[in-house]
C-alpha positions, -999 to 999 in steps of 0.1 A, spaced: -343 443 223 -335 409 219 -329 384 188 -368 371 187 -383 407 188 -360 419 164 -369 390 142 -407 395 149 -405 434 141 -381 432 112 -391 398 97 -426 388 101 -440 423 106 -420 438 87 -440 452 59 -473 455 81 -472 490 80 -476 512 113 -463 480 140 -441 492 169 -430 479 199 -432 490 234 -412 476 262 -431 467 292 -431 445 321 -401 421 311 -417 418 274 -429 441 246 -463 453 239 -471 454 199 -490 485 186 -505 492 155 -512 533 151 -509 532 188 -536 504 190 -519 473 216 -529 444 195 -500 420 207 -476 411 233 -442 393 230 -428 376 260 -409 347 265 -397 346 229 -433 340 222 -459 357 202 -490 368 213 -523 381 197 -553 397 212 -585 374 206 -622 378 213 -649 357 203 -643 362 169 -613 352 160 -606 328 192 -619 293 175 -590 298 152 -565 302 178 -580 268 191 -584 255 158 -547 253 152 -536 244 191 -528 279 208 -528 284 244 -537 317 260 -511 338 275 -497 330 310 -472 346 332 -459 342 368 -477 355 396 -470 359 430 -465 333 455 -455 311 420 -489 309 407 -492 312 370 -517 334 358 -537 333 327 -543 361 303 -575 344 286 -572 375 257 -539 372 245 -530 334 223 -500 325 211 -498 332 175 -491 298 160 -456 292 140 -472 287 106 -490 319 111 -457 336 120 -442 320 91 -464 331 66 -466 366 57 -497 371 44 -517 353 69 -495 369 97 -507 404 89 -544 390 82 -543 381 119 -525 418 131 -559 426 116 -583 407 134 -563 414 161 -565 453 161 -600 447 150 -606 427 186 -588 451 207 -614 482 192 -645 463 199 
């Protein structure tokens, strides 16, 4: 596990109760109560978003998640937006957005 999910986990998520992480294709999958509501790649944080909580991801400047593909294309992961760095700073409004999050991932 390296220093940025370590920070995420321990830090920022720290006392959002039930968060684990799960290793998986080069990054970590977030779960809370065994729900997938994030993804951390890159040394990047990502939330899921649907159409309710997406114009604040856009609001604040986001971009959607993006990896590489084969043959060097990047592909786009229009569910996943990168959790902004005020968000990640702030606590409170950190584990607000875990919430919509897990809230989008069950709809």
């Amino acid at each position: 596990m390296n220093g940025f999910v370590e920070y995420v986990l321990r830090d920022a998520l720290g006392q959002v109760r039930g968060v684990t992480a799960r290793a998986m294709f080069g990054g970590h999958g977030l779960y809370r109560d065994g729900v997938i509501f994030g993804l951390i790649a890159d040394d990047e944080l990502y939330f899921k978003v649907d159409a309710k909580n997406l114009p604040e991801y856009r609001k604040r400047g986001s971009r959607p998640f993006t990896y590489g593909g084969r043959n060097g294309k990047r592909i786009t992961m229009s569910s996943y937006w990168e959790v902004p760095a005020e968000i990640l700073e702030d606590r409170r409004a950190l584990e607000k957005w875990v919430e919509a999050s897990v809230r989008a991932t069950k709809r």
